[in-house]
N, C-alpha and C positions, 0 to 999 in steps of 0.2 A: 352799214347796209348789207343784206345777205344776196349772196348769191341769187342769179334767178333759177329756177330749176321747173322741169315739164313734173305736174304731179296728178294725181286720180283725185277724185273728188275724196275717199277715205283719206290720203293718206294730206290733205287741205284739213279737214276736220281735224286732226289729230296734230297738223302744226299749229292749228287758230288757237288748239287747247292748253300747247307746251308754254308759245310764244305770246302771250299776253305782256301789256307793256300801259305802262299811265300815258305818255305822249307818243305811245306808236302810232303811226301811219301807218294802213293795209290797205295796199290797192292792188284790184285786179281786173287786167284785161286780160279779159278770155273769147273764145268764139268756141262752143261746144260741139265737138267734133261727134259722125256716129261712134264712136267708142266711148263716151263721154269724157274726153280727158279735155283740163283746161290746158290751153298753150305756155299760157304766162303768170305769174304770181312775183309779184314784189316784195318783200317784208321787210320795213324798215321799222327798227326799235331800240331799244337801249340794251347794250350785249351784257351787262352781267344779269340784269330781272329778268331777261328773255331766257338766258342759260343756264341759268337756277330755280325756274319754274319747275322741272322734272323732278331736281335734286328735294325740292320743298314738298312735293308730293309723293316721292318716293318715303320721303319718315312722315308725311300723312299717315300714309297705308301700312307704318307700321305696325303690328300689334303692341311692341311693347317699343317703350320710350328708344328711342334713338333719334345722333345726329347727324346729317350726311352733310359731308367736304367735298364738293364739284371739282373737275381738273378746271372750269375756268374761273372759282375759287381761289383756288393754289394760283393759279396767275395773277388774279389782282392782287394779291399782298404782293408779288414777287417772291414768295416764302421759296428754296430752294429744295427744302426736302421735305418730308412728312412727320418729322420731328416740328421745326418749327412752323409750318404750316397749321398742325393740328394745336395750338397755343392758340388759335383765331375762334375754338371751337368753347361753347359755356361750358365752364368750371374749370377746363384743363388748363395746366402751366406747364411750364418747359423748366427741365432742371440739368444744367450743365449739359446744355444743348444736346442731350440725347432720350433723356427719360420724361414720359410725361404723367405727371400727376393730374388721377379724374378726382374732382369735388376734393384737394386737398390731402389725396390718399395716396401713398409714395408708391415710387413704380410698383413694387411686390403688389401692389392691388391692382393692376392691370396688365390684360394680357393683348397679344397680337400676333392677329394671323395673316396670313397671305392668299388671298382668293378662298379665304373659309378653312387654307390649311396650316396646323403646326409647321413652324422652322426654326432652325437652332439660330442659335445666340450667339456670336464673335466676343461677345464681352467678356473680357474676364472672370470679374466679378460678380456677374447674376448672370439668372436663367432666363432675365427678361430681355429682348429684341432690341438694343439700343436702335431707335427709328433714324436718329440722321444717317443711318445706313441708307434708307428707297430714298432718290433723287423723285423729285417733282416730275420731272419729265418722264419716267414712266408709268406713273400713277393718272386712273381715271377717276376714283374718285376713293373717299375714305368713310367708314360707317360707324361711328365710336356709338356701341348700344348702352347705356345707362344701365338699363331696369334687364336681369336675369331672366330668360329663356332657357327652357330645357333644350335646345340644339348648340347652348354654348357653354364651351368650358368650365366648370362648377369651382375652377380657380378663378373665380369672381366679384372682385373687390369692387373699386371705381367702377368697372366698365371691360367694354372687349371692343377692341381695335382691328378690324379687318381692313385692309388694304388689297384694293379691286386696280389690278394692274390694265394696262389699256388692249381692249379688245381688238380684232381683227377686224376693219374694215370693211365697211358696204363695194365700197369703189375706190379709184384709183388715189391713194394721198402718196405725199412726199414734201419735205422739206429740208431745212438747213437753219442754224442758227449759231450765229456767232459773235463773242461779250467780252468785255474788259471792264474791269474794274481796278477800285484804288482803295484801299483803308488808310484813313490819318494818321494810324500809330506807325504804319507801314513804311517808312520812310529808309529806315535803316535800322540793321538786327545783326544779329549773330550765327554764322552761319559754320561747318568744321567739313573736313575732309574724313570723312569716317569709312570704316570698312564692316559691310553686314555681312559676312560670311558664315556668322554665328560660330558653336564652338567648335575647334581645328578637334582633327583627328587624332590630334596625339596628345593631347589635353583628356577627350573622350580614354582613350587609352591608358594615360594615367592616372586616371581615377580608379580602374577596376585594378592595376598593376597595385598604386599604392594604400589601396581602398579606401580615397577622399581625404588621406592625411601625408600633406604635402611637407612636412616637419622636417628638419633636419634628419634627425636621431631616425625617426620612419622610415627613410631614404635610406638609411646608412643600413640599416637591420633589415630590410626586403632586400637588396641589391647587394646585401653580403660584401658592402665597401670596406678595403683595408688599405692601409697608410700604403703609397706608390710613389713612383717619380713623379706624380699627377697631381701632388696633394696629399695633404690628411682625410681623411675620411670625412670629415664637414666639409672642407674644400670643395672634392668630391660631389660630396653630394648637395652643395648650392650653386655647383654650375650644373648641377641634375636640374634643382628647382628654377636657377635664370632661366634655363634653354625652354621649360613650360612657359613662364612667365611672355616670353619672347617669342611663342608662339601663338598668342594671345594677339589681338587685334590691337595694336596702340598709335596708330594713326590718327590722335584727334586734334588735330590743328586746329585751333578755334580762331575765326577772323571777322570782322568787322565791312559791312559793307551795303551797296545801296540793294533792295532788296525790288523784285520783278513787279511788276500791277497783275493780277486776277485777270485770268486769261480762260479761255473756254469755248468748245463749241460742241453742239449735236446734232445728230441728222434720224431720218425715218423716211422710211417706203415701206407701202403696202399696197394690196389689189387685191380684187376677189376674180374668180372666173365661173363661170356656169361651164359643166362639165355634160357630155353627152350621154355617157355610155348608162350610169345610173340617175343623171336627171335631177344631180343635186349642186352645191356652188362649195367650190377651193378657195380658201383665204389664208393671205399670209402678212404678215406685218416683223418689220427688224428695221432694230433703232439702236442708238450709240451716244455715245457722251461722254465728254474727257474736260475738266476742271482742274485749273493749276491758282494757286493760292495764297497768297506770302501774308503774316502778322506775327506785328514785333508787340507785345505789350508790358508794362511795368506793374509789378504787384507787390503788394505787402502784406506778409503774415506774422501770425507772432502768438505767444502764449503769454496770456496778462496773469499778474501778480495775482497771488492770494487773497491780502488786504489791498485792495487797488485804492489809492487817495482819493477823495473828491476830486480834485485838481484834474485829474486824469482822465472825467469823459469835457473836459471844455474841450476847445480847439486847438488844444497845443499840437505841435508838429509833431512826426515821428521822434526828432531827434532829443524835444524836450521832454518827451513820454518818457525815452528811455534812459534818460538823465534822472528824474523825477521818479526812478522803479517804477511804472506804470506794466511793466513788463518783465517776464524770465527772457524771453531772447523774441528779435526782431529779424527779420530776414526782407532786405531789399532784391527785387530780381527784375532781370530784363530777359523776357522768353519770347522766344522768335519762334515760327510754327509754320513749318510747307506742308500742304493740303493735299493729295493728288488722289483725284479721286473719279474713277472711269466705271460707265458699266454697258454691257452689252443685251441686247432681248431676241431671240427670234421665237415668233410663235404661227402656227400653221393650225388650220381650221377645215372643219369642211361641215357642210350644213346639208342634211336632207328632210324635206316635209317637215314634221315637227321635232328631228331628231340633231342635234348637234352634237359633233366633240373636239377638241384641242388640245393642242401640246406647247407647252413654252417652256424654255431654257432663259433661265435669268443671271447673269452673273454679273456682278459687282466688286470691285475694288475701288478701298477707301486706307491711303496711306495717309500718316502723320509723322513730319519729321520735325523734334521740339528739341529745340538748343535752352537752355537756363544758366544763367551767368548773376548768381547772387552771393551775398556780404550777410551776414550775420552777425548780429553782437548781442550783448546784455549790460543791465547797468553796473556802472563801476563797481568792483568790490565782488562780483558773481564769481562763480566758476568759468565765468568766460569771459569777454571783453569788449571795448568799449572803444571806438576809434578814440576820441576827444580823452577819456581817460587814460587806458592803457596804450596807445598807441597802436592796435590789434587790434583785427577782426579776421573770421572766417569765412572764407570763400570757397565754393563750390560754382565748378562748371558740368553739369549734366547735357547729356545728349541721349535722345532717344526714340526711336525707332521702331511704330507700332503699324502693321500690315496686317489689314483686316479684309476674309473676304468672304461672299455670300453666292454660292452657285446652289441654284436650283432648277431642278426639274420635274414639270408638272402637267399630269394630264386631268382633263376635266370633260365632265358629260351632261347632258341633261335633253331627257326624252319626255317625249309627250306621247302617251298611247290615245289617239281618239277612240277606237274602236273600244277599248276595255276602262269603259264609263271615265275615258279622261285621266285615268292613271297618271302620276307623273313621276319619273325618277332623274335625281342628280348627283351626283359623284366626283369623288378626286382619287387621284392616287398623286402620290408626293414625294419624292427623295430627293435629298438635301445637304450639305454640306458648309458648315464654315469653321475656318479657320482663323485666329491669330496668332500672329509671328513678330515677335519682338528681338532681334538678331542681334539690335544694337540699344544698352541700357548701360548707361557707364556716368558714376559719378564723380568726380576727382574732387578731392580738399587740399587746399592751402589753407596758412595763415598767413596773412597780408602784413605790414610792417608800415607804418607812418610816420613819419617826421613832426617837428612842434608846430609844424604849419598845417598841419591834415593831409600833405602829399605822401602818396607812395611812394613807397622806398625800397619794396623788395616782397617775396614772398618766401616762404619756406615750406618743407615738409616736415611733421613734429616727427618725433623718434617712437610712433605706438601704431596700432593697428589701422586698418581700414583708411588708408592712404586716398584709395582708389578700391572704389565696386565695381565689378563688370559682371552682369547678368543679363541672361539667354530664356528667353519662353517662350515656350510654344504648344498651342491650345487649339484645339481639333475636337467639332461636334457634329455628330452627325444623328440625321432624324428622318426616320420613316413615317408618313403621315396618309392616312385612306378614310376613305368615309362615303357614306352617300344616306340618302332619306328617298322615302317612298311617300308620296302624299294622293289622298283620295279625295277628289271636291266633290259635295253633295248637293243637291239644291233642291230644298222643296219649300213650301207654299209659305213665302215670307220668309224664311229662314235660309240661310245658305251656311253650309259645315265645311271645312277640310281636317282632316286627320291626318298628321303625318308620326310616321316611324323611323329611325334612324340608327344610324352606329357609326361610330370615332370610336377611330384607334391612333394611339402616336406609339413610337420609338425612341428614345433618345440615349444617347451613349454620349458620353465626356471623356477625354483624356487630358491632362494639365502636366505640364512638366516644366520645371524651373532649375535652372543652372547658377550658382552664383561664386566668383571669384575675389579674394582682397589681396590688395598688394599693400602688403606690409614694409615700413621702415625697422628692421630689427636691429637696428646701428645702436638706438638707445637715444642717440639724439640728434638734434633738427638736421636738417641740409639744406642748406639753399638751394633754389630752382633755379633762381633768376640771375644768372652774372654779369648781364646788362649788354648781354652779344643778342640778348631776342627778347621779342618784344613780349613785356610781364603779362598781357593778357593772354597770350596764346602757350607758352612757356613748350614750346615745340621741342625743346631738346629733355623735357620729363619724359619718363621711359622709353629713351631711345637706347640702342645698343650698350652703348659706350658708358650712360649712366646708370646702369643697371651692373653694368660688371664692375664698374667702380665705387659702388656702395652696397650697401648691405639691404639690397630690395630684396623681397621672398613674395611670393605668392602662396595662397592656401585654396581651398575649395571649401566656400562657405557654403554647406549643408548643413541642418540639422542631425542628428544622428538618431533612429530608429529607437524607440516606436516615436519620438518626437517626427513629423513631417510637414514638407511644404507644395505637396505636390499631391494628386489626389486622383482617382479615376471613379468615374459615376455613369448608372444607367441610371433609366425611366422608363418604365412603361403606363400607358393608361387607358383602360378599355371602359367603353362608355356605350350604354345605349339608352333611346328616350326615346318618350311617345309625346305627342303634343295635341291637341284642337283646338280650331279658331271656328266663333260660332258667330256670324252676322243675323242678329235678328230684327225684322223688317225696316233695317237700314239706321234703327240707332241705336242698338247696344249690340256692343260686342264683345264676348267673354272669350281668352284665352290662356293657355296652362297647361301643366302636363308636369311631366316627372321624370328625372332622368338617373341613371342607377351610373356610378365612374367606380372602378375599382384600381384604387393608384400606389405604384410601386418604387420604389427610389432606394438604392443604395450608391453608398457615397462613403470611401475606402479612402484615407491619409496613404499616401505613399513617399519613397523616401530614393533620388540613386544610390545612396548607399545601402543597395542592397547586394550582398553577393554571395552567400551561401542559403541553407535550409533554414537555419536557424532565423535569420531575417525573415524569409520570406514566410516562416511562421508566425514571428510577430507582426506583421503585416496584416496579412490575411487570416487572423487569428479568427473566433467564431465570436469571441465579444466583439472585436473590432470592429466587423461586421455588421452585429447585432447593433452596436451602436449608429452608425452612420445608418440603418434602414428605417425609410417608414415603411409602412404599408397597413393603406385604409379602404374603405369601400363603405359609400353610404348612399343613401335617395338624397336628389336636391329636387324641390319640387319648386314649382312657379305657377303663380298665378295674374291675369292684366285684365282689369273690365274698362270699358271704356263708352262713355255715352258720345253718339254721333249728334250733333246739334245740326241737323240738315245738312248744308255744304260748308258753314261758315266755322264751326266752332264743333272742337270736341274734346271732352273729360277724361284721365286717362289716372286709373291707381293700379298697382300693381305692388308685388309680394315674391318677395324668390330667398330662399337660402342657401347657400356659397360657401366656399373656403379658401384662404390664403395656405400657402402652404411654404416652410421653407426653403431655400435654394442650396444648389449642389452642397456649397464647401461650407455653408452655414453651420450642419450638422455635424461638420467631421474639425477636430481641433488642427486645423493648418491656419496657418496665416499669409497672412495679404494686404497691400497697402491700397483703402477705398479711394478710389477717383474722384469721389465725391465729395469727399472729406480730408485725403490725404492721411487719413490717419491709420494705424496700423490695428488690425483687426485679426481678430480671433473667433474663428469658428468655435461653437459649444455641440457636447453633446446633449441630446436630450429634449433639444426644442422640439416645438410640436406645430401642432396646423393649427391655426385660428379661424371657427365657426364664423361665420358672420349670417345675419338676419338683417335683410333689405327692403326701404319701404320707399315707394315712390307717389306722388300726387301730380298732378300736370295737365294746367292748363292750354289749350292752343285756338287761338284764331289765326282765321285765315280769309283776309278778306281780296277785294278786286285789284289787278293790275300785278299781282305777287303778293302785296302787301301782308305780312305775317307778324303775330305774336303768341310769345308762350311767356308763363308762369308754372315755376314747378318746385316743389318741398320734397326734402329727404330726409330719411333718417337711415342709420347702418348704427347695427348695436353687434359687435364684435366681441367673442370668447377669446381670450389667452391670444391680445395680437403681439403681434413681436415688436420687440422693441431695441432699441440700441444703447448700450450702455457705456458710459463712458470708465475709462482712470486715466490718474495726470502723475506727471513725474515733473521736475523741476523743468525739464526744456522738451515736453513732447506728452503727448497723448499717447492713450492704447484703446481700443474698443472690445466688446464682445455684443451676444444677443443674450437676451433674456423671454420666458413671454410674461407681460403682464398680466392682470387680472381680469381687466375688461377694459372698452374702451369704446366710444359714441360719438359718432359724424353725425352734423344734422345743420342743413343748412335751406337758403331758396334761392333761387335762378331766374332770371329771366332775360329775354330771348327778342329782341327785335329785327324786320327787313321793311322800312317806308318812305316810299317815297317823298320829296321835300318840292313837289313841281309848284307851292304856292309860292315858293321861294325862286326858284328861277328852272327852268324845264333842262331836265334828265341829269339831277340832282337828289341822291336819295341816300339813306341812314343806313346802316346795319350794327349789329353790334349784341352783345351779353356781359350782363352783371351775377356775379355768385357772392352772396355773404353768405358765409356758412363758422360753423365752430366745431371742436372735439374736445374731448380729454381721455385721458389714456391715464389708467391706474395701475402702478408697479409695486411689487411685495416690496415692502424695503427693506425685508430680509434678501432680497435677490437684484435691491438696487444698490450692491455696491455703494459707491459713495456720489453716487449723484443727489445733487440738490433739492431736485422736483420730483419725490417719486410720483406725484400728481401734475400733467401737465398737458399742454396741446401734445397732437401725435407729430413724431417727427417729420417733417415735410408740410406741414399743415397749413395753407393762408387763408386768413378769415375774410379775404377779398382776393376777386380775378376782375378783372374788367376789361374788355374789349369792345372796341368801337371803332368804326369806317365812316367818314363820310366821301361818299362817291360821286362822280358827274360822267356822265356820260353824253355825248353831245347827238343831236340827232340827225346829223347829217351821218354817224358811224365813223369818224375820224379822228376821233380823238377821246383819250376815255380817264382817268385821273381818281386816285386813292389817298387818301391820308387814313394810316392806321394807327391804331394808339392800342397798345397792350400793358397795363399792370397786375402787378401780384402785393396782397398783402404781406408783411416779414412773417417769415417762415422758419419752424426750429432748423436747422443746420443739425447741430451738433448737441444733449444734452448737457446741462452744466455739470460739474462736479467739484466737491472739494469747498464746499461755500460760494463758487464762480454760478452766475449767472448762468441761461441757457444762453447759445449762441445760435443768433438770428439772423437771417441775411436779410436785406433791408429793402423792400419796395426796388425795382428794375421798371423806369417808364422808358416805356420803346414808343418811339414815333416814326412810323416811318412813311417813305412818300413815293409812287407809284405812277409813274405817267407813260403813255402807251399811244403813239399815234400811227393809225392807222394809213399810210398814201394811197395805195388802192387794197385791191381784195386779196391780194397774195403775198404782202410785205406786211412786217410790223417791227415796231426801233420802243423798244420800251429804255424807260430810262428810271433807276432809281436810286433811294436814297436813305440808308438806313440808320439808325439812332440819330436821329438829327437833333433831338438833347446832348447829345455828346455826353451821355451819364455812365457814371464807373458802377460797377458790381459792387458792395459792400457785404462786411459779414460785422456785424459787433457784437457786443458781448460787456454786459455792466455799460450798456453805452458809452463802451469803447471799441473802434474800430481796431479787428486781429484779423482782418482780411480785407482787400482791395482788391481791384482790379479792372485797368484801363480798356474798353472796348473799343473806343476810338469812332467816326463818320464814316462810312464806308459806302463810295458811290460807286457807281454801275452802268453801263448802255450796253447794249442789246440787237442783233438787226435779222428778223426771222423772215423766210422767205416759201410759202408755201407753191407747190407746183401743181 
């Protein structure tokens, strides 16, 4: 039930229009005063058809296809952020809960903004907005546009992603809210005593002293060491290299233990005031939220054989697979993951006659702390080993420490001239910053020792390189973002025009810097860890003081050496202006289009710390170097939407726009990097290019009484030179590069329901989107290396999405109830190569379950329940599973309290 509220008779009209409902009650007692206002108004209805009525008319009125996500949307899934929220929306999917894929087309083909402006990226590895960055709670609503417009980005693949953060208040609001939750895998994980200091000062200092070669001999010849009472001159100079090593962070005590429940709470105040002196209204709104997080999950990867047997896709176990060669090496792991993640908003308004403008400051932190505790092996007889055969396997314990953060600041405008025939102008101006910070990235290797019974027995370190990795990053992007459009509305006799003209501009600057350290066994051979005084998982007494001066550990400074690099620095700039018209004529057709001219820059330069005289910083900054890592293009994208209006119920909608993808920072310049997505180790190319694309849309929409809504809609995207991912294999591990293809074609259809089911039982109603769709993507196979398929679907691709709700809502307003259901079709992962199949990741059915009771008008205790299939992630590959991974039930309550 809704508040009661004193209203004017317009502003009655205008709620009877929003709030339409299949089993609502409107009652009104009124006594019409002389000022005509009514006293009293009731409106009791079903809260999500009432509150998605604006949101369903708002992409009515759009001219070109787009889908609009409500905040109280985003509330009934429970969805937390705008990553998986936006998975609810036709076509899109969620990919390693941060990127989403529109109609099947991998993040690079979509882009997102924030209140209409550019903002940089935290992600390492692309230029694209990992979204589980915006938390739910300060998002008003989300716009993902399909069909190409001249006022959006001409880097326009899937779709553009604007994110409408929450406005400043009519009147007084305030709340509080406070959650705990629990995950099934969560029970108990792995947790270390780690130090994030990142890299000491005297480590920074020996690098430029010995210039990144930490060597015996290097030491001895820089430092001018001679035979003393101190030692020989190696002597000497390996308690030069301990005392680095030893300055080094080696605190990782790894332990075992019961892990916290999902903890969280937010709050918000806001108020407007009417101000005397000019006669206009102050508003201000600041909000908060802090989330704490624990999941322990178990996973398996692995690289399958060559000739993989039949045998090998049945149901054998992991361990008969790798008995049977089904595999070059198998990796079991148990990864534990603390979440903490806060963000803060304050934004202040003032509003006068039809003039407004705003300021908000947004800032966000999103920490992940991931422990990984896994065993590796291969079948008997490998280059590596087999518990059951050899008695051996490898163990790595990694820890790792990724600090991600997004402050912004943005002012916003939008006037209305009555007097100069209605003119309208709006604007941003934007500056922005984010950053990640990786302090702590430390891998350790053993080799484990088993007895004739499969028990532990011991671990060791072998006598060769890379004992122990410890690596430092830190990534820093900043982005200036301005813009505004001028629009003229015209109306004459049946016909109504507006014309609008506009300009974007962005900024963008990158810095990437990566440190990386090995501690070497140079003994020649093994040592044990474990003497049975400490316990073998944690082996707390490895690089401590004592075992460092008593064996032959070294450190080096793993850099590449120049012109080779792994670090990289990049601008952007991109200046853009466009004209647009939307032409209603006598209310059923309506033509829209226009043209818009981007002129886009990007250089993208390998960099290397080991740089320290001329002669580096020549090869560096060379003028080919240069030349290579830059694009720069400038061309018209033009767009066109006609659209027949079918009265109020139903309308036609085709539209035409041409786009470009374009590569990201370090794509173009040869450093490397390990993808998130894949894990696999990847290599920037020179040379790649932008990929044209040519967009066709068709789309049908009814829209009938009570909310009740449907669409039907076809696409096609015919794509020049898209990029692509290329695989090569080694006997225990992958490598990637890009290539571009030759050409490559999306083309699928959609459709779109919201109905109610009151023949079924009252304030019971559907929602829901189906996408079949397909592509293929054609590769030179002069430039496909040794992949399988140079003909194949595009990477990231599912020839099915499906989502569906069914909803109740009770009409007393006290109770409200969700079951959501989200699938994806198997999707490439990974190309095949080497005769190996592609690698697919396999159907994810999420179900999850939503219940929200209201006790009066200013409390609400939602309660929920997420993958209630209790279904694992899969990846296979020859219909063999080379990838798992356990998500576990994860419930939730909730207790909000509005003031």
């Amino acid at each position: 039930m809704f508040k009661q509220h004193r209203l004017s008779k317009l502003t009655l009209a205008v709620g009877l229009g929003l709030f339409v409902h299949t089993n609502g009650l409107i009652a009104a007692e009124a006594e019409l005063a002389a000022n005509d206002e009514i006293e009293e108004v009731v409106a009791v209805g079903t809260r999500l058809q009432g509150s998605a009525a604006a949101v369903v008319e708002e992409r009515k009125n759009q001219a070109f296809v787009a889908d609009i996500l409500g905040a109280e949307q985003l509330s009934r899934t429970g969805d937390s952020d705008a990553a998986s929220a936006l998975r609810r929306v036709t076509g899109l999917t969620l990919v390693d809960g941060k990127f989403i894929y529109v109609r099947g087309l991998g993040e690079r083909y979509s882009s997102a903004r924030l209140n209409g402006a550019y903002i940089p990226s935290p992600d390492l590895t692309r230029n694209v907005v990992p979204l589980d960055i915006f938390p739910a709670s300060i998002i008003e609503s989300m716009a993902v546009q399909k069909a190409y417009s001249p006022d959006m980005p001409a880097a326009f693949g899937g779709g553009n992603i604007d994110i409408r953060t929450k406005s400043i208040p009519s009147d007084f609001v305030a709340g509080v809210e406070l959650g705990v939750g629990y995950n099934t895998t969560a029970d108990e994980g792995y947790t270390y005593d780690g130090n994030d200091a990142g890299v000491p000062q005297a480590m920074k200092d020996a690098i430029v002293r010995y210039q990144g070669n930490f060597s015996i001999n290097n030491i001895v010849n820089r430092d001018y060491l001679q035979d003393n009472e101190q030692g020989t001159r190696a002597q000497q100079a390996t308690v030069i290299n301990n005392q680095l090593l030893k300055s080094l962070p080696r605190n990782y005590g790894l332990k075992e233990e019961s892990l916290d429940p999902e903890m969280g709470v937010k709050a918000h105040i806001g108020n407007s005031f009417e101000e005397d002196y000019f006669g206009g209204r102050i508003g201000f709104l600041l909000s908060g939220a802090y989330v704490n997080e624990w999941d322990a999950q178990t996973r398996f990867s692995s690289v399958i054989a060559q000739d993989v047997d039949s045998s090998c896709a049945t149901s054998l176990d992991s361990a008969e697979q790798v008995a049977n060669s089904c595999y070059n090496t198998v990796k079991n792991s148990t990864v534990t993951t603390e979440n903490e993640r806060y963000n803060a908003t304050a934004s202040l308004g003032y509003t006068f006659d039809t003039h407004s403008i705003s300021a908000q400051q947004l800032y966000i932190v999103d920490n992940e702390d991931e422990t990984e505790v896994a065993i590796s092996q291969s079948p008997a007889g490998s280059s590596t080993f087999t518990i059951a055969g050899d008695g051996l396997a490898n163990r790595n314990h990694e820890f790792n420490l990724e600090e991600r953060k997004l402050n912004v600041s943005q002012f916003l405008g939008q006037h209305t001239f009555l007097d100069l025939w209605g003119v309208g102008f709006d604007w941003q101006y934007t500056r922005s910053k984010a950053t990640t910070d990786i302090p702590t990235n430390v891998d350790f290797e053993f080799r484990d020792q088993y007895g004739e019974n499969g028990r532990y027995a011991g671990s060791e370190i072998t006598g060769d390189d890379n004992r122990v990795i410890m690596s430092y990053t830190d990534m820093e992007e900043r982005v200036t973002s301005y813009g505004g459009n001028f629009n003229l509305p015209l109306m004459f006799d049946g016909v109504d025009v507006e014309f609008k003209v506009g300009y974007d501009f962005s900024d963008r600057a990158r810095i990437y810097n990566t440190s990386s350290f090995t501690v070497n066994n140079s003994a020649g051979a093994a040592i044990n860890v474990n003497d049975g005084s400490r316990d073998p998982l944690t082996n707390s007494g490895y690089l401590s003081d004592q075992f460092i001066d008593g064996n032959a550990i070294l450190v080096d400074f793993n850099e590449p050496t120049p012109p080779d690099a792994d670090d990289y620095i990049a601008g952007q700039k991109i200046d853009a202006g466009y004209g647009s018209f939307d032409v209603i004529y006598d209310q059923w057709l309506r033509i829209s289009g226009g043209i818009r001219y981007e002129e886009f820059k990007q250089t993208s330069v390998g960099t290397s710390s080991l740089i320290f005289d001329g002669e580096d910083l020549q090869t560096i900054w060379s003028a080919e170097n240069i030349e290579d890592g830059t694009i720069l293009e400038d061309d018209w994208f033009p767009a066109l939407s006609l659209t027949y209006i079918g009265a109020e119920q139903y309308q036609v909608r085709a539209g035409y726009g041409e786009t470009v993808v374009r590569p990201d920072f370090r794509e173009v310049v040869p450093v490397t990097y390990f993808d998130p997505l894949t894990d696999i180790r990847t290599f920037g190319r020179v040379g790649l290019k932008s990929s044209p694309i040519k967009n066709y849309d068709l789309r049908y929409e009814f829209y009938g009484e009570a909310g009740n809504s449907y669409s039907v809609a076809a696409f096609y995207k015919d794509i020049e030179a898209p990029i692509e991912t290329v695989l090569r294999i080694g006997d225990e591990d992958y490598s990637a590069t890009f290539v571009n293809g030759e050409t490559a074609e999306v083309y699928g259809i959609e459709a779109e329901w919201l109905q109610d089911l009151t023949f079924l039982s009252d304030g019971l109603f559907t929602s829901g989107n189906i996408t079949l769709s397909d592509s293929e993507a054609k590769i030179d196979p002069a430039l496909a290396g040794n992949l399988t398929n140079p003909t194949k679907r595009m990477t990231g691709h599912s020839e099915y999405v499906v989502n569906m709700q069914l909803n109740y809502d009770s009409a007393d307003g006290v109770h409200s109830a969700s079951l959501v259901y989200n699938v994806f079709g198997e999707r490439i992962l990974a190309a095949g190569v080497a005769g190996r199949d592609d690698a697919y990741e396999q159907p994810f059915h999420s179900l999850d379950l939503v219940y929200t009771w209201y006790p009066d008008f200013n409390s609400k205790v939602k309660f929920k329940v997420q993958n209630l299939l209790d279904e694992q992630k899969e990846v296979t590959q020859s219909d063999i599973v080379v990838r798992s991974r356990e998500e576990g039930v994860e419930f939730s309550v909730s207790y909000a309290y509005e003031f």
